[in-house]
LOZA-788916 format. One record per residue: residue number from 1; residue in one letter; y negated, z, x negated of N, C-alpha, C, O in turn. Coordinates in steps of 0.02 Angstrom, whole numbers, always signed. Atoms other than C-alpha are relative to their C-alpha. Example, Ala and Ser with C-alpha at 12.3 -4.5 7.8 and 13.67 -1.06 7.14 Angstrom:
residues 2
SITE  seq  type     n_Y     n_Z     n_X    ca_Y    ca_Z    ca_X     c_Y     c_Z     c_X     o_Y     o_Z     o_X
SITE    1     A     +59      +0     -45    +225    +390    -615     -60      +0     -45     -59     +33     -97
SITE    2     S     +59      -3     +42     +53    +357    -684     -55     +37     +39    -110     +45     +14
end
This chain:
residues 227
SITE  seq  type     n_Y     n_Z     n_X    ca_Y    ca_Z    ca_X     c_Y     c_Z     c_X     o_Y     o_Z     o_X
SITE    1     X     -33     +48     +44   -1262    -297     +48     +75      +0     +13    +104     +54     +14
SITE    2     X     -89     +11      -9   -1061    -370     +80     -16      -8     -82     -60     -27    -120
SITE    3     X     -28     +30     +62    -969    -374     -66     +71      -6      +9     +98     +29     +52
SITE    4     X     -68     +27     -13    -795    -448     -80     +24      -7     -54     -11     -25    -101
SITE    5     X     -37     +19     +57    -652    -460    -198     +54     -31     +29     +82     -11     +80
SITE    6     X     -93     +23     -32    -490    -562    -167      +4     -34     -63     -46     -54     -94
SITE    7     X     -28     +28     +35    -397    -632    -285     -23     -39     -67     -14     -95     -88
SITE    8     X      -6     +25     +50    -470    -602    -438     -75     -21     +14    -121      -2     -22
SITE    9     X     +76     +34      +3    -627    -696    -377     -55     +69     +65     -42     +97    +118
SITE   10     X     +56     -52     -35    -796    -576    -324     -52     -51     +34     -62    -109     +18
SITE   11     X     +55     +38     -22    -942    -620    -206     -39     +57     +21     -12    +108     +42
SITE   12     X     +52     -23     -23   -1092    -548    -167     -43     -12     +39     -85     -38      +2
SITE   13     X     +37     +19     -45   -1204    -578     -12     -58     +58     +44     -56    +120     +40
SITE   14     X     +44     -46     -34   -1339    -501     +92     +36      -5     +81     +55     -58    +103
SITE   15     X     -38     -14     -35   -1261    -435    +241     -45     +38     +80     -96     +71     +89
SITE   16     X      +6     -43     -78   -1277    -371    +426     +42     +38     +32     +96      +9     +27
SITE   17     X     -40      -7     -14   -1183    -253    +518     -34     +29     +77     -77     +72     +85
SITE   18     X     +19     -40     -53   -1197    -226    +702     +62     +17     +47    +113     -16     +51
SITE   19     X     -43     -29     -49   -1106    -126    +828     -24     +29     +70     -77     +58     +79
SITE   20     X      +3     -27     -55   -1086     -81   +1001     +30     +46     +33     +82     +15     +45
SITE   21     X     -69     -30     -11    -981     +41   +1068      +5     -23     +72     -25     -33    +124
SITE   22     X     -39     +10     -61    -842      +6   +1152      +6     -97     +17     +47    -123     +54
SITE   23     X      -3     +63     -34    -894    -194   +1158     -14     -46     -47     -17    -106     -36
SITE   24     X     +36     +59     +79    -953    -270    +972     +23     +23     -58     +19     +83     -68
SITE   25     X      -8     -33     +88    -901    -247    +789     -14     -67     -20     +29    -110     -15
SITE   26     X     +18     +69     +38   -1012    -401    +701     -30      -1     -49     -86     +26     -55
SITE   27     X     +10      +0     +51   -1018    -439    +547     -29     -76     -38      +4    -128     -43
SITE   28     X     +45     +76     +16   -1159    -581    +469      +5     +10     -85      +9     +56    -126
SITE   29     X      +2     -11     +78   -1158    -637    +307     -49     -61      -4     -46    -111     +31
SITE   30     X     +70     +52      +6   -1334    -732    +235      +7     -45     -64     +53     -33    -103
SITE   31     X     +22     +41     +54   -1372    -846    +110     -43     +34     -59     -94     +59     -36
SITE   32     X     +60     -55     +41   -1469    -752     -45     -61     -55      -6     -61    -117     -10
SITE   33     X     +68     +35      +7   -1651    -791     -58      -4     -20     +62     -31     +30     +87
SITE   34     X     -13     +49     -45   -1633    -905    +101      +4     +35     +61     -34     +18    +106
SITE   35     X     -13     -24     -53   -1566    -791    +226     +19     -20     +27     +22     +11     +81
SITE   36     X     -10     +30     -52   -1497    -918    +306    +105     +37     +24    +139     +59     -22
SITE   37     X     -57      -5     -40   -1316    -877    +424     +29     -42     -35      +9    -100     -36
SITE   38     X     -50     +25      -3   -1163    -915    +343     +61      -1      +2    +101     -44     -18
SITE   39     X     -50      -4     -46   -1041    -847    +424      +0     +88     +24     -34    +136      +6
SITE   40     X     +27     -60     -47   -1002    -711    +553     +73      +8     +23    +117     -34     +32
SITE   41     X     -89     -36     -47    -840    -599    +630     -27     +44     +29     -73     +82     +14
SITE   42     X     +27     -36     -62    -846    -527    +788     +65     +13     +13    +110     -29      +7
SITE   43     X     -36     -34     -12    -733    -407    +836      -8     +27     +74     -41     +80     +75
SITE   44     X     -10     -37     -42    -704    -371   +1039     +36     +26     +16     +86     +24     -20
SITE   45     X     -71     -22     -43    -593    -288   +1150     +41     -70      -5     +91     -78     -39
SITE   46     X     -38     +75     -20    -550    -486   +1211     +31     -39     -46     +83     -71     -41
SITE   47     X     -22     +47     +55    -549    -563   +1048     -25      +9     -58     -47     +63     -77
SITE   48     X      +1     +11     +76    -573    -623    +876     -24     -47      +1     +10     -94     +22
SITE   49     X     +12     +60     +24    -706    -748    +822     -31     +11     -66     -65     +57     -89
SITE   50     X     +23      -3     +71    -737    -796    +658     -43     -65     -41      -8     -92     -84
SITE   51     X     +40     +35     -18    -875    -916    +640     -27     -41     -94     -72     -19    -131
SITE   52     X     +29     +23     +74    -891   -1036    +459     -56     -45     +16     -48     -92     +54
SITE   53     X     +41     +29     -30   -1060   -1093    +467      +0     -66     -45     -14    -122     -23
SITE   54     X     +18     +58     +48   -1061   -1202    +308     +46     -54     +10     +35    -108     -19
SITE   55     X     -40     +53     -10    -921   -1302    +368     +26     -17     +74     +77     -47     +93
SITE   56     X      -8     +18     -73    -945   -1306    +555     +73     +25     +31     +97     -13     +73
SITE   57     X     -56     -25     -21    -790   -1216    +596     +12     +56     +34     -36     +92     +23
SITE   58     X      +4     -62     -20    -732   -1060    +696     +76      +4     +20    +116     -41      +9
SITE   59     X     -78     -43     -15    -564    -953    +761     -31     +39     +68     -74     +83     +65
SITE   60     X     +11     -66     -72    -585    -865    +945     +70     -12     +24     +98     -61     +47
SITE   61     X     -79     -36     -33    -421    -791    +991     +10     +68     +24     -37    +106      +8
SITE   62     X     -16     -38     -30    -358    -662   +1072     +57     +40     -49     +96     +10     -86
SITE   63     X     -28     -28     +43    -280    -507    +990     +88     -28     -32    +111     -25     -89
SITE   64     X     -59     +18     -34    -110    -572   +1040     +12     -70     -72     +50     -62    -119
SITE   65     X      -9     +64     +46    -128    -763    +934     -18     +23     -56      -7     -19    -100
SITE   66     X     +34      -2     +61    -209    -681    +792     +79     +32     -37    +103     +89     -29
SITE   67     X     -62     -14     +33     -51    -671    +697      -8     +59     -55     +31    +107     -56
SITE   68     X     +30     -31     +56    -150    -590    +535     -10     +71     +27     +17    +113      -9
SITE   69     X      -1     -61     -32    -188    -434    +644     +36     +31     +52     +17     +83     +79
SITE   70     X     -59     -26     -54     -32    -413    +768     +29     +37     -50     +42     +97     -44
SITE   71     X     -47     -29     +26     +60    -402    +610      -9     +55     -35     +29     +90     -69
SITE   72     X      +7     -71     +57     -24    -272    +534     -37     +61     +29     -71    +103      -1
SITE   73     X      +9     -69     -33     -50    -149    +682     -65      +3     +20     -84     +56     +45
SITE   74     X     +63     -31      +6    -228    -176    +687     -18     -27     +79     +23     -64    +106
SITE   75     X     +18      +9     -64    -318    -194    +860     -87     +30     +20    -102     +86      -1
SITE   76     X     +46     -26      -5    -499    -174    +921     -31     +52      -3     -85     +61     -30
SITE   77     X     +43     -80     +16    -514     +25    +951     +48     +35     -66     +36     +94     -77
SITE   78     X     -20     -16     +66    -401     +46    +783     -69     -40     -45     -94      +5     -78
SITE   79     X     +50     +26     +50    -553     -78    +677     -73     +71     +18    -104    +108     -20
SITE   80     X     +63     -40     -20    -690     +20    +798     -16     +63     -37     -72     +77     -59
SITE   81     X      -5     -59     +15    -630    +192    +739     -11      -5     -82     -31     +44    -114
SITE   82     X     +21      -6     +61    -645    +117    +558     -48     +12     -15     -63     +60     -50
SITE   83     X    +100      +6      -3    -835     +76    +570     -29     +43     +21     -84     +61      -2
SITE   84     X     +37     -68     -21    -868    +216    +664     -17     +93     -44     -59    +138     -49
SITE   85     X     -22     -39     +62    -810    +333    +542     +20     +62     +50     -12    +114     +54
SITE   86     X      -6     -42     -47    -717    +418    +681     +90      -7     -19    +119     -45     -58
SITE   87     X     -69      +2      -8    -528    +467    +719     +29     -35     +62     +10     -35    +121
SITE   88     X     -10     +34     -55    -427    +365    +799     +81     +34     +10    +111     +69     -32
SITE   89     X     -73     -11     -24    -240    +382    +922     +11     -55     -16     -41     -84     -34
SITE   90     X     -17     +66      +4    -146    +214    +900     +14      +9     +98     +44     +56    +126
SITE   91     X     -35     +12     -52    -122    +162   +1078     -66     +34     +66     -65     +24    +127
SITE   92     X     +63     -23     -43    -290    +251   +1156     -72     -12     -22     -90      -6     -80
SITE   93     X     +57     +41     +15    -460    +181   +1167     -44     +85     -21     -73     +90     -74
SITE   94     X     +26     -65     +41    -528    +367   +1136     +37     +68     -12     +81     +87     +26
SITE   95     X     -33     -66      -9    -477    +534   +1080     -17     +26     +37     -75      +7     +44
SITE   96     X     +12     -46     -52    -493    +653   +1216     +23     +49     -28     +67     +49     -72
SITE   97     X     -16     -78     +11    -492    +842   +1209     +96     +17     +13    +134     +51     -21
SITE   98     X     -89     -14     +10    -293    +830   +1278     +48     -17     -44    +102     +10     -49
SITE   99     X     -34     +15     +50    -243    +728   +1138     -14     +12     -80      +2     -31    -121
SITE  100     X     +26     -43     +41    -313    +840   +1001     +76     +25     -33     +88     +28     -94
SITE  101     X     -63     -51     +12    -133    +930   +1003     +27     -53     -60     +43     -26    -114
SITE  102     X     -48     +63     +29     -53    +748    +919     -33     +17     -53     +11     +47     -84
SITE  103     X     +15     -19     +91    -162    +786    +735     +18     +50     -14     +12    +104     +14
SITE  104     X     -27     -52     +45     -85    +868    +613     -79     +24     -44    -121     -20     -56
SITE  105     X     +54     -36     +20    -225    +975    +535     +35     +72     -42     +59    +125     -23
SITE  106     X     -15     -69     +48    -190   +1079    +366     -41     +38     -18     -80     +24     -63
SITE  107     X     +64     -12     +38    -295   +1207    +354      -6     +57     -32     -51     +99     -35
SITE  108     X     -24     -48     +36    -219   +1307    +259     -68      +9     -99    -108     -37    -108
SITE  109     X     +33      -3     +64    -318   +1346     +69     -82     -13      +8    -101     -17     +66
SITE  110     X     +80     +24      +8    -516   +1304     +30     -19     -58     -38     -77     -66     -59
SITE  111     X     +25     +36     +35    -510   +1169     -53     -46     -45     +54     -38     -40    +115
SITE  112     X     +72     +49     -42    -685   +1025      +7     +39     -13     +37     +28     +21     +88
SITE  113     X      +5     +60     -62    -578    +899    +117     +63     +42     +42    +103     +75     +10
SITE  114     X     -70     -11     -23    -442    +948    +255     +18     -54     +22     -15     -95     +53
SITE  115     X     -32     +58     -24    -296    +832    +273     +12     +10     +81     +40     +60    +104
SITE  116     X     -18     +25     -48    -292    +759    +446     +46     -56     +13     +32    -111      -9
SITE  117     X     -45     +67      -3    -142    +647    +499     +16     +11     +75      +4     +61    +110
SITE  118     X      +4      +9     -57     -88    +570    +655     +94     -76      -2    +107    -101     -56
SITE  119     X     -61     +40      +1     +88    +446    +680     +14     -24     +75      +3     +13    +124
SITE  120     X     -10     +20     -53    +140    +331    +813     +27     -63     -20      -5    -113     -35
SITE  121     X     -67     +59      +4    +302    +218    +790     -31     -41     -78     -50     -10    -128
SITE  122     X     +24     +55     +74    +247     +86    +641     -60     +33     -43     -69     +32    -104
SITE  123     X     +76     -13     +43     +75    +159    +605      +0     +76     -11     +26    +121     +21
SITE  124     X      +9     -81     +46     +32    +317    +497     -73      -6     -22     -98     -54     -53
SITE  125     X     +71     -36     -17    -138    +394    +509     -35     +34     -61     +23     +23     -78
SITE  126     X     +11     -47     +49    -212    +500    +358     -73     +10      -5    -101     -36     -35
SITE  127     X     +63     +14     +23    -399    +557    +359      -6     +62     -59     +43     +97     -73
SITE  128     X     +12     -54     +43    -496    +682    +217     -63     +10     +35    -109     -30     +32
SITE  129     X     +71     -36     -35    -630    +780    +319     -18     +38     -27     +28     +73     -50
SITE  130     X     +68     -36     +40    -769    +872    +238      +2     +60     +35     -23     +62     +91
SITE  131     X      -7     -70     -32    -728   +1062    +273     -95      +9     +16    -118     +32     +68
SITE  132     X     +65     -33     -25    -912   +1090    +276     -46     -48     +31     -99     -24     +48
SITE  133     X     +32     +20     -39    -978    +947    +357     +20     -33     +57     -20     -66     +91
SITE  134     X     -59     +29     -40    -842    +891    +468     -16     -77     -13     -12    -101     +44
SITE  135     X      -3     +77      +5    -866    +704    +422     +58     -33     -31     +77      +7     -74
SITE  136     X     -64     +47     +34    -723    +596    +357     -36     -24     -49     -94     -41     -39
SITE  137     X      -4     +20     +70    -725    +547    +179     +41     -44      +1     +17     -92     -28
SITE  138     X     -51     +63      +0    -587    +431    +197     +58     -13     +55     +60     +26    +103
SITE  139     X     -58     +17     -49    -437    +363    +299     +31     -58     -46      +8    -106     -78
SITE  140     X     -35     +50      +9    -295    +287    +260     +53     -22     +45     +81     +23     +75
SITE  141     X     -35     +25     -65    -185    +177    +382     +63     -37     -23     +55     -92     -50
SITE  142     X     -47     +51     +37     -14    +112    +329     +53     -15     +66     +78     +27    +104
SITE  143     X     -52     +29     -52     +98      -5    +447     +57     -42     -34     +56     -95     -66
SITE  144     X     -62     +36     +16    +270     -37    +417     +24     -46     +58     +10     -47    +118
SITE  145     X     -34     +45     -23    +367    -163    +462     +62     -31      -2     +65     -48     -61
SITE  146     X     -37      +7     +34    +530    -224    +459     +12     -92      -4     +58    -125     -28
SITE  147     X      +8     +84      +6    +484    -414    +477     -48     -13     -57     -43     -56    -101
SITE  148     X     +53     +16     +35    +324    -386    +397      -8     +26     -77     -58     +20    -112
SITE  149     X     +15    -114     +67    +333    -231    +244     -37     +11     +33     -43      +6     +94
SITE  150     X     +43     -75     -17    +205    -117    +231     -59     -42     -14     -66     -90     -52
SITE  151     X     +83     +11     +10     +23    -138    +247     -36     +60      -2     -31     +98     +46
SITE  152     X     +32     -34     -27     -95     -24    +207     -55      +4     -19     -63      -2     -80
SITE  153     X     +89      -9      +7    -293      +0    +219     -25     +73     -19      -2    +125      +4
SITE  154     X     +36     -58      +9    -395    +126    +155     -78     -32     +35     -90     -90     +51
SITE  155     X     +54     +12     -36    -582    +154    +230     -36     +73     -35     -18    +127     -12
SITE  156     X     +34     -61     +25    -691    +287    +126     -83     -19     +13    -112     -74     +11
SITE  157     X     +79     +20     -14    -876    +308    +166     -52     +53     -36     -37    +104     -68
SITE  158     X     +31     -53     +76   -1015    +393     +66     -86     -15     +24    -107     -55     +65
SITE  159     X     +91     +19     -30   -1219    +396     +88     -14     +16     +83     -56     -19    +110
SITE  160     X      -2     -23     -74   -1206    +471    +272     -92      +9      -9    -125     +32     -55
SITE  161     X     +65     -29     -28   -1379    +483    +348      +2      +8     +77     +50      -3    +115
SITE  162     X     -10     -25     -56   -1442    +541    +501     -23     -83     +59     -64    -126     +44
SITE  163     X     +17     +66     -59   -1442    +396    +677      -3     +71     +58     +35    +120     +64
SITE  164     X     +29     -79     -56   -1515    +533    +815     +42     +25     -13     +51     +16     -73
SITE  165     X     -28     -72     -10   -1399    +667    +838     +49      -7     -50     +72     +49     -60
SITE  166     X     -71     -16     +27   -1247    +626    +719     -41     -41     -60     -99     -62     -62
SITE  167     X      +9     +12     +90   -1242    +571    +521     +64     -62     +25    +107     -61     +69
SITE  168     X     -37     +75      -6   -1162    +382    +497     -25     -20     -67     -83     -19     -88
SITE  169     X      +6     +17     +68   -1121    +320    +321     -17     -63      -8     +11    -112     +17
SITE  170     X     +15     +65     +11   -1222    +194    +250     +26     -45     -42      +3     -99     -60
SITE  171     X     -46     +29     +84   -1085    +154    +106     +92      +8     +40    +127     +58     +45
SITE  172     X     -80     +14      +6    -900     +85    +161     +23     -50     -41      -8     -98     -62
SITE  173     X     -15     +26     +36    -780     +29     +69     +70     -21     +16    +107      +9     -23
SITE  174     X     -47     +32      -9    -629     -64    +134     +56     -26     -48     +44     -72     -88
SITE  175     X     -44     +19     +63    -472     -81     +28     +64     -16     +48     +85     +26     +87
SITE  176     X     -50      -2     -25    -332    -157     +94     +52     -62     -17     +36    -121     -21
SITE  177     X     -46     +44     +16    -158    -233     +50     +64     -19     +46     +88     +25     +83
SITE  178     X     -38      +0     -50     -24    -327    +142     +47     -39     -23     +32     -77     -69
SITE  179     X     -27     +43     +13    +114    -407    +131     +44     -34     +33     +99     -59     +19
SITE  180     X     -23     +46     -59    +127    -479    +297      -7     -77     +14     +15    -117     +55
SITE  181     X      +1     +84     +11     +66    -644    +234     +48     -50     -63     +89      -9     -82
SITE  182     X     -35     +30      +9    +157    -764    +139     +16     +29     -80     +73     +28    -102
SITE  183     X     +11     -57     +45    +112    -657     -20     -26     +62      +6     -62     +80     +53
SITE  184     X     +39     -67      +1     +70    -484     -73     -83     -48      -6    -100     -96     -41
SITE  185     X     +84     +10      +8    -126    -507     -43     -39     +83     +12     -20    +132     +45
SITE  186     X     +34     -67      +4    -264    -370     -80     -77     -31      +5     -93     -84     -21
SITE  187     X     +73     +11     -19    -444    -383     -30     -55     +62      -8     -50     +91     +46
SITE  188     X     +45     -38     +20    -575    -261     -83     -67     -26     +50     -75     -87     +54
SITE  189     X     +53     +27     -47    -738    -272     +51     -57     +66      -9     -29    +120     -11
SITE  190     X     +21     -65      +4    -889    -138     +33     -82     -30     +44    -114     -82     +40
SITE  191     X     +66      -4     -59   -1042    -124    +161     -56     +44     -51     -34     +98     -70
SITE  192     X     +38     -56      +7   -1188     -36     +85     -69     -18     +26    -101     -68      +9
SITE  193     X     +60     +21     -65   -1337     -27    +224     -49     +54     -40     -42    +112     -57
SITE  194     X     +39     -32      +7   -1503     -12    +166     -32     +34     +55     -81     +68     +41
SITE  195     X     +56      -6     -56   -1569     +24    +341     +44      +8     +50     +84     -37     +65
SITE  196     X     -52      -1     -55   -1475    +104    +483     -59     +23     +53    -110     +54     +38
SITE  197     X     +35      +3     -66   -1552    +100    +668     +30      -5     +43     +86     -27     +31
SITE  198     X     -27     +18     -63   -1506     +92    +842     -28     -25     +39     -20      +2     +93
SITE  199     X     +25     +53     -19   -1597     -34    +900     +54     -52     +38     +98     -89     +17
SITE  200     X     -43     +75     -45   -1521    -145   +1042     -31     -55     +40     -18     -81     +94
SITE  201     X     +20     +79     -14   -1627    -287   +1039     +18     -73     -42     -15    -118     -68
SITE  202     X     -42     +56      +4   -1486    -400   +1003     +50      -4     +21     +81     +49     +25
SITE  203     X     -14     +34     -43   -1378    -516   +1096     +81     +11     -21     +95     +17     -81
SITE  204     X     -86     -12     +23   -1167    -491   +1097     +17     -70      +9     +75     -84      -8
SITE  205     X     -25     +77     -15   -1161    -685   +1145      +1     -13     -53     -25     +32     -85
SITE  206     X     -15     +53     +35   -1123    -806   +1015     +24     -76     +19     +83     -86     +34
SITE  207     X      -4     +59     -30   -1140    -989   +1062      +3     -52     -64     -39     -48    -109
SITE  208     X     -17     +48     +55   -1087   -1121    +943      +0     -89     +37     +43    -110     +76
SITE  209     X      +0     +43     -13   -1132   -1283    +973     +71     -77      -2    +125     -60     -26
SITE  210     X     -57     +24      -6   -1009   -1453    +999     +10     -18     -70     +66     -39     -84
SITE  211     X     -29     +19     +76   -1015   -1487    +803     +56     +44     -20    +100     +24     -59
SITE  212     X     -59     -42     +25    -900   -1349    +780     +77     -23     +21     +97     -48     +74
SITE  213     X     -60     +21      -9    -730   -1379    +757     +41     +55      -4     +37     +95     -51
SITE  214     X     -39     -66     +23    -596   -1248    +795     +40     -20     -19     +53     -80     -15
SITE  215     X     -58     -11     +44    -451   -1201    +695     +25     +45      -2      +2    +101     +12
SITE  216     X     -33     -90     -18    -311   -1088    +682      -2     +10     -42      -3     -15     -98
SITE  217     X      +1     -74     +29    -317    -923    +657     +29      -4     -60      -5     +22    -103
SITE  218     X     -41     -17     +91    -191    -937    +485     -44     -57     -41     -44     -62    -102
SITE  219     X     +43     +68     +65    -298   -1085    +405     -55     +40     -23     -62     +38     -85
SITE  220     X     +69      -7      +9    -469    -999    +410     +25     +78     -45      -9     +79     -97
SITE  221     X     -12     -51     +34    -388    -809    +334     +46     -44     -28     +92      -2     -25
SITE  222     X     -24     +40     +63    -293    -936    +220     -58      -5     -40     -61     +14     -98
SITE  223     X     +71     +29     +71    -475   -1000    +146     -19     +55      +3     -49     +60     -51
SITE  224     X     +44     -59     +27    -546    -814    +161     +46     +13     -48     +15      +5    -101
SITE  225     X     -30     -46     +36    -393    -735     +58     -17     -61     -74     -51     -47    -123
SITE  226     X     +29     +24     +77    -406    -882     -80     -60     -33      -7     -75     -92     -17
SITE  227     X     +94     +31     +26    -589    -898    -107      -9     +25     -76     -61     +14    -107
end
């Protein structure tokens, strides 16, 4: 199930979430009762499409035009590392064992979570890892700016079960405020998967027929923020 808050107004939908590593972060949203597709964000390395089905419309751009996510630090293996419920470097597509040294790691006392943090020019890092199960409990990501302010996201996850060898939470919860758009805006977003699998008998294409009409990138996160 998606659920969404912006501005005051809530929605509720039946939801999909699939991923690939390294090449997909897509996100479907259905019709209740109906099931039917009505709308979809796809997250690659290459780009950004964002697909309104009920009004024949879409956004494919490149990290670069997407104004909404230049300005606020975010970038494919920064979203990946959200969903994954993994740590991320700003500026490297994975952590590696040599860049281990760059987290700060307190691990000082006993209390459940240890703070993990991480920094790199604009962006500031913060996770809470589960002393006894090493999993992340949360992250928070804040990017300053001096064109933009400050933005910052939180990402907490909860309901971990097991996908073969590792535990992946079936409960996120996306919180994030900015005020790199024309107002302070805040958006509340929460995933909770009845059914996790790894199943890859489905397709990373997306083909949209000639009814679709594109549009930019600031019109279409204009009608998501005031819905």
């Amino acid at each position: 199930t998606f659920t969404a808050s912006m501005g005051g107004k809530d929605v509720s939908v039946p939801g999909s979430l699939h991923m690939r590593k390294d090449q997909m972060i897509r996100l479907q949203l259905f019709m209740p009762v109906l099931h039917t597709e009505v709308g979809r964000l796809e997250f690659t390395p290459e780009y950004v499409l964002v697909v309104d089905r009920l009004h024949k419309q879409y956004v494919k751009e490149d990290y670069r035009q997407m104004d909404f996510l230049k300005a606020n630090g975010l970038d494919f293996n920064a979203l990946q590392s959200l969903f994954w419920n993994q740590l991320y470097l700003p500026g490297a597509k994975n952590v590696e064992e040599e860049n281990i040294s760059k987290f700060k790691a307190d691990l000082s006392g006993s209390a459940a979570t240890i703070p993990v943090s991480v920094k790199n020019g604009n962006l500031s890092l913060s996770w809470n890892v589960s002393r006894q199960t090493e999993l992340i409990n949360d992250v928070k990501a804040t990017y300053t700016s001096a064109q933009h302010g400050t933005s910052v996201l939180t990402m907490k996850y909860a309901k971990f079960k097991p996908v073969g060898a590792k535990m992946f939470p079936a409960f996120e919860e996306l919180s994030f405020q900015t005020s790199a758009t024309k107002k302070v805006q805040r958006i509340t977003m929460t995933l909770d998967m009845d059914d996790i699998s790894t199943s890859s008998k489905w397709s990373t294409e997306t083909t949209l027929s000639s009814k679709y009409k594109k549009i930019e990138a600031t019109d279409i996160f204009s009608k998501l923020f005031s819905m």
